[in-house]
N, C-alpha and C positions, 0 to 999 in steps of 0.2 A: 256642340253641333257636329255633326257626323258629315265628312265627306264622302259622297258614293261617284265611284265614276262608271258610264254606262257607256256602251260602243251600240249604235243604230246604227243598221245595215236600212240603206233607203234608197229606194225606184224609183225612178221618174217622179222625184218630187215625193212618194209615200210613204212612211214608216212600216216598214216589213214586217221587223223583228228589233229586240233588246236583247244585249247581253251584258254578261259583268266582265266577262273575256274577251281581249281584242280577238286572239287565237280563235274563238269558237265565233265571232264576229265573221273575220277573214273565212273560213270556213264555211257559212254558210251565204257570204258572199258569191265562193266559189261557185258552191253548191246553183245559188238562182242564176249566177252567167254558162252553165252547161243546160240548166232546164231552156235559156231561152235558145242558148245553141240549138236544141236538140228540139223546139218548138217551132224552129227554120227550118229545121231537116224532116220532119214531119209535115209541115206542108209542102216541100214538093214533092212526097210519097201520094199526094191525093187520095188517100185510102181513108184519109178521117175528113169530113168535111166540116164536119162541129168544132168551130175551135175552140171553144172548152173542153171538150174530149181530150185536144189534140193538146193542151196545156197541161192538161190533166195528165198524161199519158207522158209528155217533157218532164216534167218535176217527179214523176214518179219513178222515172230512168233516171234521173237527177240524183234521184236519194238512196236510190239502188244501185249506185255506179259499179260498186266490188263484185255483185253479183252480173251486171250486164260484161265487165271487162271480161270475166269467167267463161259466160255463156258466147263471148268473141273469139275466145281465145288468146284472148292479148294480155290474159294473166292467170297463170295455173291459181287454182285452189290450192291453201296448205295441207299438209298432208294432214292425217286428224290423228289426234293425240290417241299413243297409245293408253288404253285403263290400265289403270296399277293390278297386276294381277293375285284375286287373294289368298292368302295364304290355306293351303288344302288342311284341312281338320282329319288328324289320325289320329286312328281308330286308339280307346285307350288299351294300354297291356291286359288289361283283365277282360276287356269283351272279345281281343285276339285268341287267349286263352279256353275262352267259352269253345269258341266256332272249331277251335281245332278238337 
């Protein structure tokens, strides 16, 4: 008989999500206490009145937080890797020979 241990992340009473990682647990913990932060801050912007829109639109900043922090400025992008540059193909001795 196999032991499995499972971590639920759980809402007001709901089962959300399963994981087999506390880490990835905690994480997506995080993750829904920023959507609902950011599901407060959205409604006192009054510009979404649907609030499934507006939930809609929390969780999605929620899950995009590295790209929202970016477009704040409150965290540079990494530089982007430079490509390995490749090696230049010369020309052989004998078609050198030709051309002269």
């Amino acid at each position: 008989m196999a032991v499995i241990v499972k971590y639920v992340v759980e809402r007001n009473g709901e089962e959300k999500m399963t994981f087999t990682s506390k880490a990835e647990a905690d994480a997506y913990d995080k993750m829904l206490d920023m959507a609902d932060e950011l599901f407060e801050l959205l409604g006192k912007s009054e510009l979404l009145e649907d609030e499934g829109k507006q939930e809609d639109l929390a969780m999605f900043l929620a899950q995009n937080k590295e790209e929202v922090l970016y477009a704040l400025g409150a965290k540079r992008k990494p530089a982007p890797k430079k490509a390995k540059v490749a090696a230049v193909d010369k020309e052989e001795p004998e078609a050198q020979e030709d051309a002269a």
